[in-house]
C-alpha positions in Angstrom: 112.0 131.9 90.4 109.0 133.0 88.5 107.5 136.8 89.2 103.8 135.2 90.7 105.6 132.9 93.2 107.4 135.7 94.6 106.4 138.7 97.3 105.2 141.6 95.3 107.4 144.2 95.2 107.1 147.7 97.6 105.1 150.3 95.4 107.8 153.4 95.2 106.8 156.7 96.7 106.6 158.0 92.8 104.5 155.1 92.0 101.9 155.0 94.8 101.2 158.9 94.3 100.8 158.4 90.6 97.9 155.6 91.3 96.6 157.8 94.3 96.6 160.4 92.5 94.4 158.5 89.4 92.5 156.7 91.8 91.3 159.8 93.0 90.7 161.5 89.9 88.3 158.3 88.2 86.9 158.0 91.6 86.7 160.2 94.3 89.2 157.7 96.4 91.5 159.3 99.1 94.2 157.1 99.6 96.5 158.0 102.7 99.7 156.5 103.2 98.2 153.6 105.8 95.8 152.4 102.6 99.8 151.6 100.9 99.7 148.2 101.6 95.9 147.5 100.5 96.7 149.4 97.0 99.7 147.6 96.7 98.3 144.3 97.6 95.1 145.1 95.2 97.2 146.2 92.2 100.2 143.7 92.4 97.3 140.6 92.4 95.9 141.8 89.2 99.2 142.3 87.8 99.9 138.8 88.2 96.8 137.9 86.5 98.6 139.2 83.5 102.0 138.4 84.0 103.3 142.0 84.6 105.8 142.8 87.5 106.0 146.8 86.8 103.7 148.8 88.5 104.6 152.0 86.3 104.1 149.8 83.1 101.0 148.9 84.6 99.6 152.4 85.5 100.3 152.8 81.9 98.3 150.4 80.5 95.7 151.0 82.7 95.8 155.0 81.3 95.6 153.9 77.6 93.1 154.7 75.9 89.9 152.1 75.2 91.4 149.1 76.4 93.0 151.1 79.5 89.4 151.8 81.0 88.3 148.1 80.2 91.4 147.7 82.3 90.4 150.2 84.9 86.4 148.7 85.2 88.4 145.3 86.6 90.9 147.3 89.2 88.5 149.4 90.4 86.0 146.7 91.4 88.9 145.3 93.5 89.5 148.4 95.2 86.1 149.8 96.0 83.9 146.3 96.5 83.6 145.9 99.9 82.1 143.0 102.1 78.6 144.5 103.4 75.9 142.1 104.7 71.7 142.2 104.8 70.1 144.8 107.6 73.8 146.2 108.1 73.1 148.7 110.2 69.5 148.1 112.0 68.7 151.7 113.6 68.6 153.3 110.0 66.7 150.7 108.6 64.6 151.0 111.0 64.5 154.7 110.9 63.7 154.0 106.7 60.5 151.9 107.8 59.3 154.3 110.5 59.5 157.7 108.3 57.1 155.2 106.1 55.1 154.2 108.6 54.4 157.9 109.7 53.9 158.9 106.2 50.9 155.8 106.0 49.5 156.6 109.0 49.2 160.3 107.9 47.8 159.8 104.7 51.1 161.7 103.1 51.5 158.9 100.6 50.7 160.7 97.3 53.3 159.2 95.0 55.3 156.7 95.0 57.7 155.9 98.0 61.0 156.5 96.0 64.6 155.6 97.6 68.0 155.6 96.4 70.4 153.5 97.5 74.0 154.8 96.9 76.9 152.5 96.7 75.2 149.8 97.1 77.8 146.8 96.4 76.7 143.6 95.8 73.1 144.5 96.7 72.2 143.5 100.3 71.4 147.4 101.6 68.6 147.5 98.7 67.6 144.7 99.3 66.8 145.1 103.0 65.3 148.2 102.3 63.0 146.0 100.0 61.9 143.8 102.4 61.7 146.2 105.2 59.4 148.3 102.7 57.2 145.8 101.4 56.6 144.3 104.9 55.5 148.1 106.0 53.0 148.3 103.2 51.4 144.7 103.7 51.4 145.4 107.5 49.5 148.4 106.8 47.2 146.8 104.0 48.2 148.9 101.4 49.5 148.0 97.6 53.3 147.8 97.8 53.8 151.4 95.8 57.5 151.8 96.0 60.6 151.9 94.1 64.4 151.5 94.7 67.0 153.0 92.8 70.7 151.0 93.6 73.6 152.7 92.3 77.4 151.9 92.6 80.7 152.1 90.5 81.5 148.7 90.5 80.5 146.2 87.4 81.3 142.8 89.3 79.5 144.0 92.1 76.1 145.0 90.0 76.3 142.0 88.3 75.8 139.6 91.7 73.3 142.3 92.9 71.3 141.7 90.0 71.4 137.9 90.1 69.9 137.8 94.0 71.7 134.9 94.7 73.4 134.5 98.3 75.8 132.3 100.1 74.4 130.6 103.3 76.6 132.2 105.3 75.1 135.8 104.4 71.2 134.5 104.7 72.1 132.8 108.3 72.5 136.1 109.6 68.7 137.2 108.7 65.8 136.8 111.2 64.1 133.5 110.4 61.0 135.3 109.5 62.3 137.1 107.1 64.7 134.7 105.6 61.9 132.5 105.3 59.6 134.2 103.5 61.9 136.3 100.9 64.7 133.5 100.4 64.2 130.3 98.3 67.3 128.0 98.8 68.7 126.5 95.6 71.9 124.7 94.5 75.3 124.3 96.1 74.2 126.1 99.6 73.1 129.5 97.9 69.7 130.9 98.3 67.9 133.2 95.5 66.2 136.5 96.8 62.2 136.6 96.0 60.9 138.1 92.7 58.6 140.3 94.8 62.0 142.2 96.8 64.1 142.1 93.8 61.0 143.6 90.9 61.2 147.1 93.5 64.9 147.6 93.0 66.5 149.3 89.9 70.8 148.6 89.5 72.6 150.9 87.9 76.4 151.6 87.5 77.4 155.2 88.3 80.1 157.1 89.8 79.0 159.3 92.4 81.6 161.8 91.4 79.4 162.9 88.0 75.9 163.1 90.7 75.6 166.4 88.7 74.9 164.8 85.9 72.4 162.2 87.6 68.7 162.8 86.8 67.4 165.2 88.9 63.9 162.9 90.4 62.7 163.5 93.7 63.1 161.0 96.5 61.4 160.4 99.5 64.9 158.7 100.9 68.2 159.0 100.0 70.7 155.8 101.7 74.1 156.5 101.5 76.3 154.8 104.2 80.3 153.4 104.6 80.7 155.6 101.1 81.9 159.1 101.9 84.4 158.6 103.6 86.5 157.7 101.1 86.1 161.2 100.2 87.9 164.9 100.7 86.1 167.2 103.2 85.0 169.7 100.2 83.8 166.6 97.7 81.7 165.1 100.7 80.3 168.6 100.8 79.7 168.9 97.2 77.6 165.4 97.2 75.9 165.9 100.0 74.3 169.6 98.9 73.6 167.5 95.0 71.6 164.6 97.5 69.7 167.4 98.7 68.7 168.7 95.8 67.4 165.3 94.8 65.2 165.1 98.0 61.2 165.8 98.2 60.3 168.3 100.9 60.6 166.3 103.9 62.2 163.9 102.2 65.3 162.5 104.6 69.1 161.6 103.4 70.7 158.9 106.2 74.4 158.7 106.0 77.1 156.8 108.2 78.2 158.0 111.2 80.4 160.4 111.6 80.7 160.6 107.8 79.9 164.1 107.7 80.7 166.4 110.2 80.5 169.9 109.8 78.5 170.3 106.7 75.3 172.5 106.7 72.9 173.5 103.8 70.1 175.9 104.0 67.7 173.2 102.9 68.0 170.9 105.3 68.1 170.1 109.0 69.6 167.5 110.8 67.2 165.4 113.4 68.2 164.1 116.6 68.3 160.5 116.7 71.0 158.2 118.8 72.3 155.9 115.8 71.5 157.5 113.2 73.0 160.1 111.2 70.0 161.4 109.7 68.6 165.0 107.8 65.5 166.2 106.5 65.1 168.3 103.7 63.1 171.6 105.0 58.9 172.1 103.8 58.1 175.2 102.4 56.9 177.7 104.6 
């Protein structure tokens, strides 16, 4: 019987410390021994792709050189894409559009309203933020003078962010309102986001782990949800005080919750909010 028809074999202890190990290294991924199955499952599927049935021959192909990371680029996006969906978690959107609509009403707007959404997959959390920001703005009668930065490690996933096209099944789950007035349906069941949400929002590919070597604008909001924890305690740390750096005075940095626990900077509070694990960069004095 042919290698692809059959169960994939059990990765070895050697074997799965060796990818957790890399998988960490490339990408900040902490893989504990109940992720086994889901690397094995991820790995073995691609190794069928191309005919392989070794997982240590595969690690070191993957590890070679040029055509190792070309390699890596298509096992990562199987291994960090996840399945996310538009206005994800409602009480920090929400949160988003009221620290806006305090700003507006207190004539704080002086710039551009700049946020950055980190690890954004397939581009559904920028997106809402998009629409939640330009209905804020028109609601308030004011020019639409914002800008959204969408960052995440994964090619494949950039790539449909970019397009703005949709299955049904994702656009059902938007408010009518909404989903009528920023989603055009086209072809085969798939709907194509509006010009007007997708113009505000800038994709780019980046790995969180090099944030250092990010450009060092200031944002009004930095988004960073279901990402961290993939993380060590002292790494989580380590992005969290870069993200602050990054933040204008006042600015706010919304993560998941329970993400971060017992982290603490000098520059920042946290605010009290049921739902919302949420901090605001300290004014000067």
């Amino acid at each position: 019987m042919i290698w692809s028809l059959q169960a994939a074999p059990d990765l070895s202890d050697r074997q799965f410390d060796l990818w957790s190990k890399l998988l960490e290294e490339r990408a900040g991924i902490c893989l504990g021994d109940a992720q086994r199955i889901f690397l094995q499952t991820q790995i073995s599927m691609r190794m069928r792709e191309l005919g392989q049935s070794d997982y240590t021959q595969y690690y070191n192909r993957v590890i070679d050189g040029v055509s190792g990371m070309m390699e890596w680029s298509v096992l990562i996006d199987r291994l960090v894409v996840k399945e996310t969906s538009f206005f994800r978690h409602l009480p920090s959107v929400n949160y988003v559009q009221e620290y806006l609509q305090h700003k507006i009403n207190n004539s704080e707007l002086d710039s551009s309203f700049e946020i950055w959404s980190v690890g954004c997959s397939s581009g559904e959390e920028p997106y809402t933020l998009s629409m939640v920001m330009n209905e804020t703005f028109e609601l308030a009668r004011l020019e639409p003078y914002f800008g959204i930065i969408a960052s995440d490690i994964s090619r494949a996933a950039l790539a449909i962010a970019r397009a703005g096209i949709y299955p049904k099944r994702k656009v059902e789950m938007v408010d009518a309102p909404i989903r009528q007035r920023y989603f055009k349906a086209i072809e085969k069941g798939r709907y194509q986001i509006s010009p007007e949400v997708v113009d505000r929002v800038c994709f780019n590919q980046a790995n969180v782990l090099n944030i250092n070597e990010f450009p060092s604008i200031e944002l009004d909001v930095i988004f960073c949800q279901n990402l961290l924890i993939y993380f060590r305690r002292e790494l989580r740390h380590e992005i969290m005080d870069a993200f602050v750096e990054r933040l204008k005075p006042g600015g706010i940095l919304i993560c998941g919750l329970g993400e971060v626990v017992d982290w603490t900077n000098k520059e920042i509070s946290r605010i009290a909010v049921g739902g919302v694990q949420v901090y605001v960069r300290k004014t000067a004095q």
